[in-house]
C-alpha positions in Angstrom: 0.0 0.0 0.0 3.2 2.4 0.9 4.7 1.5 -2.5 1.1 2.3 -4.3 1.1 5.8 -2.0 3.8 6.9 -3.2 3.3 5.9 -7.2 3.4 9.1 -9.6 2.3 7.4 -13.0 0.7 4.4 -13.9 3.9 2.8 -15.2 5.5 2.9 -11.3 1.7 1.5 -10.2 2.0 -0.9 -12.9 5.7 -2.1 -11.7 4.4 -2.0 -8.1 1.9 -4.3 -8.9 4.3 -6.4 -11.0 6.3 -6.8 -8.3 3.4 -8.1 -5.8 2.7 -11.0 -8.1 -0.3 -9.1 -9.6 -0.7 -7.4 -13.7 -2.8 -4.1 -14.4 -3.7 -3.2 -17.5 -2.8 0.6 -18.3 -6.5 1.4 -17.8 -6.3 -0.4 -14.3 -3.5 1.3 -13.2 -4.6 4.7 -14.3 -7.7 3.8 -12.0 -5.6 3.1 -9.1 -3.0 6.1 -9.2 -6.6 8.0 -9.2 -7.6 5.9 -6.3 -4.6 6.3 -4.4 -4.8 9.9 -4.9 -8.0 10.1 -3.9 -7.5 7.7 -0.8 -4.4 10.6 0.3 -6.4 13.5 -0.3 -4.6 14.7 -3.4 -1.4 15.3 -1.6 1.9 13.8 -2.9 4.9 15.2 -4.4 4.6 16.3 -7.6 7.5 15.1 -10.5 9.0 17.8 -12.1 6.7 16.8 -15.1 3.6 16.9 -13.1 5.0 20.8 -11.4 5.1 21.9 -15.5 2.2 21.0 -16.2 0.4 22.4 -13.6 2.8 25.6 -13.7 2.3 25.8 -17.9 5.7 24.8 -18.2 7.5 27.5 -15.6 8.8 25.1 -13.0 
């Protein structure tokens, strides 16, 4: 649950998964980063991608 928590795209959900024994499809995993967000409030640290896009590309 940690790993998941702390997951920025669905690839590192995906490998997280993976790595429990489990697959995810894209769509699946997409579903679960928005979970996971959802489950934290919203709050993690944001990638430097994630910060430009949310900045419109000033980070």
């Amino acid at each position: 649950m940690e790993q998941l928590r702390l997951c920025h795209n669905e690839n590192e959900v995906m490998q997280v998964v993976s790595n429990a024994g489990y697959s995810a499809t894209p769509n699946e995993a997409k579903e679960i980063l928005a979970l996971m967000t959802l489950l934290t409030g919203g709050l993690r640290e944001l990638t430097l991608e994630e910060l430009s896009q949310v900045t419109g590309g000033a980070a």
